[in-house]
C-alpha positions in Angstrom: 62.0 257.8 79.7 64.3 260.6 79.9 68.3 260.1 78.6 70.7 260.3 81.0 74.3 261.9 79.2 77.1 260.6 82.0 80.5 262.1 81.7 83.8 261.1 84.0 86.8 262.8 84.3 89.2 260.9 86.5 92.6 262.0 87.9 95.6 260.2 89.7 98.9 260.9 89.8 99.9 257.5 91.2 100.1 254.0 89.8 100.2 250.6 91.2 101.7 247.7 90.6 100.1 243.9 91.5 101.8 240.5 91.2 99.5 237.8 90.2 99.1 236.5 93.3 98.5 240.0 95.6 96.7 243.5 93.9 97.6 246.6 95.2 94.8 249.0 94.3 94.6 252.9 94.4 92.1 255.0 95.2 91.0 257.7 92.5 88.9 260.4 93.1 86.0 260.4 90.1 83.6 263.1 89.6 80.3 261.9 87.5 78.1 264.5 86.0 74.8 263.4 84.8 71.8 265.5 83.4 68.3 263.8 83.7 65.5 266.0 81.9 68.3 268.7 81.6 68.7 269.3 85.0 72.2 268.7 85.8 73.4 266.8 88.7 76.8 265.9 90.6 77.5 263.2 92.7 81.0 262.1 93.7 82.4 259.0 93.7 85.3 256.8 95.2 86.7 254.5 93.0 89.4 251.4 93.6 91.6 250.0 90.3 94.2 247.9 90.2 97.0 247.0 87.5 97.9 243.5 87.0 101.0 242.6 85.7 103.5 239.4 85.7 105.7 238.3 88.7 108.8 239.2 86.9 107.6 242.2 84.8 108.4 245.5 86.0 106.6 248.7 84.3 108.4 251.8 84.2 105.9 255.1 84.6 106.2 257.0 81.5 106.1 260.5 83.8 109.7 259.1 84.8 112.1 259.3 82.1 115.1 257.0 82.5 117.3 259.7 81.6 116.1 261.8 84.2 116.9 259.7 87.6 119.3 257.0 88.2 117.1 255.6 90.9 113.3 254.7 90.6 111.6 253.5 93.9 108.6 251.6 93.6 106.4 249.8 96.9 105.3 246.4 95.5 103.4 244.6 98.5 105.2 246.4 101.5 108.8 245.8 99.1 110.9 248.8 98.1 112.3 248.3 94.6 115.3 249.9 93.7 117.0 250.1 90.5 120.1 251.8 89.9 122.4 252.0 87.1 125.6 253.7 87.7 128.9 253.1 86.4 132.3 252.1 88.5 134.2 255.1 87.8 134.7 257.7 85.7 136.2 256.7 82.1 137.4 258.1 78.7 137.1 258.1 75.5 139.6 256.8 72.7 139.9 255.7 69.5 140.7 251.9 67.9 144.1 252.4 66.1 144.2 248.6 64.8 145.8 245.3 66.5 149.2 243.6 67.6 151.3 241.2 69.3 152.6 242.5 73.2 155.5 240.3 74.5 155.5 240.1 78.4 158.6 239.8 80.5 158.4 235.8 80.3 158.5 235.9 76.2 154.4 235.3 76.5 152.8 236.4 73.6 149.3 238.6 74.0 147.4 240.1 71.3 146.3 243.2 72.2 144.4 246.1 70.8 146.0 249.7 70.2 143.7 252.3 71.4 144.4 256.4 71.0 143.8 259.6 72.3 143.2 262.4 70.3 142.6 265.6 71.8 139.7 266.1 74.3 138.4 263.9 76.9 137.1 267.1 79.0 134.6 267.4 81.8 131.5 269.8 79.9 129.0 269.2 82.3 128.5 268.0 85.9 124.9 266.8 86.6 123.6 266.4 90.2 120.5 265.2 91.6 119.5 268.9 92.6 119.5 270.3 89.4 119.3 267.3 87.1 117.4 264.2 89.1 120.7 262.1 88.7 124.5 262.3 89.5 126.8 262.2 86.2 129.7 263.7 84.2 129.9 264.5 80.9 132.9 264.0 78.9 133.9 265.5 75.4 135.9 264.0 73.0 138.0 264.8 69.7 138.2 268.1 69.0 136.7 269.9 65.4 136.1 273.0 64.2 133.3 275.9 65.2 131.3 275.4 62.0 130.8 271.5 61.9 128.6 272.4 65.2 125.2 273.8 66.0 124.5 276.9 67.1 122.6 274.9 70.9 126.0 272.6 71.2 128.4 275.0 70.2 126.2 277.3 73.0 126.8 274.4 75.4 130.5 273.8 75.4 131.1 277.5 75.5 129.5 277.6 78.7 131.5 275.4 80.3 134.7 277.1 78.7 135.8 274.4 76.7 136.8 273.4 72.9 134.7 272.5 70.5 134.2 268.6 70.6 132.7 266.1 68.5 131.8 263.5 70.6 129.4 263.9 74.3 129.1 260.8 76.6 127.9 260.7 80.4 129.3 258.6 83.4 126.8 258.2 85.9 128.7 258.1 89.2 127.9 257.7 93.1 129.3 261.0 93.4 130.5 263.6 91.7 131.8 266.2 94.0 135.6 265.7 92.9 134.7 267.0 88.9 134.7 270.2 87.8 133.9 271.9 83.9 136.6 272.1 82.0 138.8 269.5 84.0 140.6 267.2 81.6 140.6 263.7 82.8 143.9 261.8 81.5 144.1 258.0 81.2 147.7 257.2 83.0 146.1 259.3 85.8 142.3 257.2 85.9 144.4 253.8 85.6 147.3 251.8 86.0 148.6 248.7 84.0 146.9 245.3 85.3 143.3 247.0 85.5 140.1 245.5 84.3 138.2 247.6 82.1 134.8 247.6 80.2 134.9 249.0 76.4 131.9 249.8 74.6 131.9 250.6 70.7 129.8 250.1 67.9 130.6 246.9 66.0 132.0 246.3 62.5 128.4 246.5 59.8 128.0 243.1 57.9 124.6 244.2 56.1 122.2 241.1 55.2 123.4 238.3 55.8 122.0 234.7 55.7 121.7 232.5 58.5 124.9 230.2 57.4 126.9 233.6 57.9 124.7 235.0 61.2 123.6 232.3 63.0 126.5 229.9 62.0 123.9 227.5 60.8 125.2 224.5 58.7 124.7 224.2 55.1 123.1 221.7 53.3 124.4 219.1 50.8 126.3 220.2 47.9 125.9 216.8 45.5 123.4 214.1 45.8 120.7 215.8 43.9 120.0 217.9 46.9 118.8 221.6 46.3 119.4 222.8 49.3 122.7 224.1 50.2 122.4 227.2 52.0 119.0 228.1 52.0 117.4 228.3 55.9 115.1 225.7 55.9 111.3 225.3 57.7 110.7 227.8 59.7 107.6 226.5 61.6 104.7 223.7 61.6 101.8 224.5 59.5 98.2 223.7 60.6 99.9 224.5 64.5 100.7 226.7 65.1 100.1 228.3 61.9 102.8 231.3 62.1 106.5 231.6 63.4 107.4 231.9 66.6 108.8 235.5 67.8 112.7 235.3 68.1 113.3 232.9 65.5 116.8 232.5 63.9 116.4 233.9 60.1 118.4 236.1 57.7 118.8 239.6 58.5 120.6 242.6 59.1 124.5 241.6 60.9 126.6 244.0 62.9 126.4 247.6 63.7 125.6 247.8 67.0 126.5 248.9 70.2 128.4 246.1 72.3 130.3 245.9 75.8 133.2 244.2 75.8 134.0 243.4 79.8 136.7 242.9 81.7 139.8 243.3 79.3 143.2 243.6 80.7 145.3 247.1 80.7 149.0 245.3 79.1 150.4 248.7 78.3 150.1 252.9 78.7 152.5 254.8 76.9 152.2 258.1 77.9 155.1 259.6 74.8 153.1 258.0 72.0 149.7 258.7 73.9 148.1 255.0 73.5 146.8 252.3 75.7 147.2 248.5 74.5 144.2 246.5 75.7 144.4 242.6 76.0 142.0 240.5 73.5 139.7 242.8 70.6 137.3 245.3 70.8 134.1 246.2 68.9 134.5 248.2 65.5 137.1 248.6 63.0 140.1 251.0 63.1 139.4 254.8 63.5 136.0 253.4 65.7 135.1 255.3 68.6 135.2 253.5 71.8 134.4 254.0 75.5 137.2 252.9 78.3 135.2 252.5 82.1 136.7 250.9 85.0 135.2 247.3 84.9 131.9 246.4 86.8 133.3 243.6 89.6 129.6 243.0 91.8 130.8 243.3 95.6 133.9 245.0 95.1 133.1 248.7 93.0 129.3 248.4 92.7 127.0 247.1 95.8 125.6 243.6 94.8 121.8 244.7 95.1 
């Protein structure tokens, strides 16, 4: 009986996606090569496959990075998927200076939060969907000196003819056809006092904490013989299902990261001292970095699909 040595090389550049009620399938073009008492032989082949995937579970193609288009389009059973992520406006950057008390007109005390500028807050880079896959603007932020920067970013900011800056973030906008490089962008000129705005910033480290301190869980008691007083507890059956369950409540690392605060109230801009009070508290500690964008309203700045 003579041995037959099969090899396949498929290729596609397409995927598909299938609820689990309808599959979408692909055709792929395979080539099998097969030698039978070492004469070779060739045939071609047309094959079908099909991925199968939850209702409500979309897969991102790993050819299309996330960073390189704000739109990915997908045909799901005769349905165009669109997903876009693009910000309301164009912000700033600023830093946390501490906390206060605002009095209104009426005698109404607000606490607020005292956010600076220091110098920066410069268009570097203007990214459109011709040259980049993606409309957005790139905004420097706290100026430093030559050295504490690489020879690549110090490379990059001299091409768009502006100082060196510490800090790099991106706005991805609709459009971006009123920015230039170089351009500063000042905050009494992006808002006005009674806007909503979103802040981002990297929250205050806690380090490992227990659940009484993370999860606010509630102690046990402290007389009584009991010898349990803030220790977390079962964590799971035994015999079934014999492990813990993913997402489960437990000591663990607390604070330092990123959060979004939304929709916080512009009280105050005082353009002589160069600082912006915010109604309510923001992520981080004094001297944090933060992120100022005009706040998401669904309907009114971003479309509601």
């Amino acid at each position: 009986m003579a041995a037959i040595l099969p090899t396949f090389s498929i290729k596609s550049s397409s995927c598909t996606y299938s609820s689990s009620k309808r599959s979408l399938s692909s055709p792929k073009a395979v080539s099998l090569s097969s030698s039978v008492n070492g004469t070779p032989k060739v045939q071609s082949l047309r094959l079908s496959t099909s991925f199968v995937c939850s209702p409500n579970q979309i897969i991102k193609l790993k050819s299309v990075s996330p960073s390189r288009s704000t739109q990915l389009r997908r045909a799901v059973g005769g349905l165009e998927i669109k997903m876009m992520s693009v910000d309301a406006g164009i912000g700033v950057m600023g830093t946390k200076l501490g906390m206060m008390s605002f009095f209104e007109e009426d005698g109404t005390v607000v606490p607020v939060t005292v956010i600076g500028f220091k110098e920066g807050n410069i268009v570097t880079q203007v990214k459109t969907e011709s040259t980049d896959g993606y409309n957005a603007v790139q905004v420097g932020y706290e100026r430093l000196r030559d050295r504490k920067l690489t020879m690549p970013e110090r490379g990059h900011l001299n091409k768009a003819g502006v100082i060196p800056m510490r800090h790099l973030q991106e706005f991805r906008l609709v459009s971006v056809d009123d920015f230039t490089p170089s351009q500063k962008l000042l905050f009494e000129e992006l808002f006005k006092e009674g806007d909503m705005v979103d802040i981002s910033g990297t929250t205050i480290g806690k380090g490992f904490q227990g659940g009484i301190k993370r999860h606010n869980f509630k102690r046990g008691l402290m007389t009584h013989g009991s010898k349990s007083h803030r220790a977390l507890g079962s964590i799971g059956a035994g015999t079934t299902p014999g492990h813990v369950y993913k997402g489960k409540k437990m000591p663990g690392r607390m604070g330092g990261t990123k959060t979004k605060i939304r929709k916080l109230k512009i009280m105050k801009i005082d353009t002589d001292l160069r600082v912006v009070m915010i109604k309510g508290a923001v992520p981080g500690k004094p001297g944090n970095l933060l992120r100022l964008a005009p706040a998401k309203i669904v309907g009114k700045n971003i479309p509601k699909n």
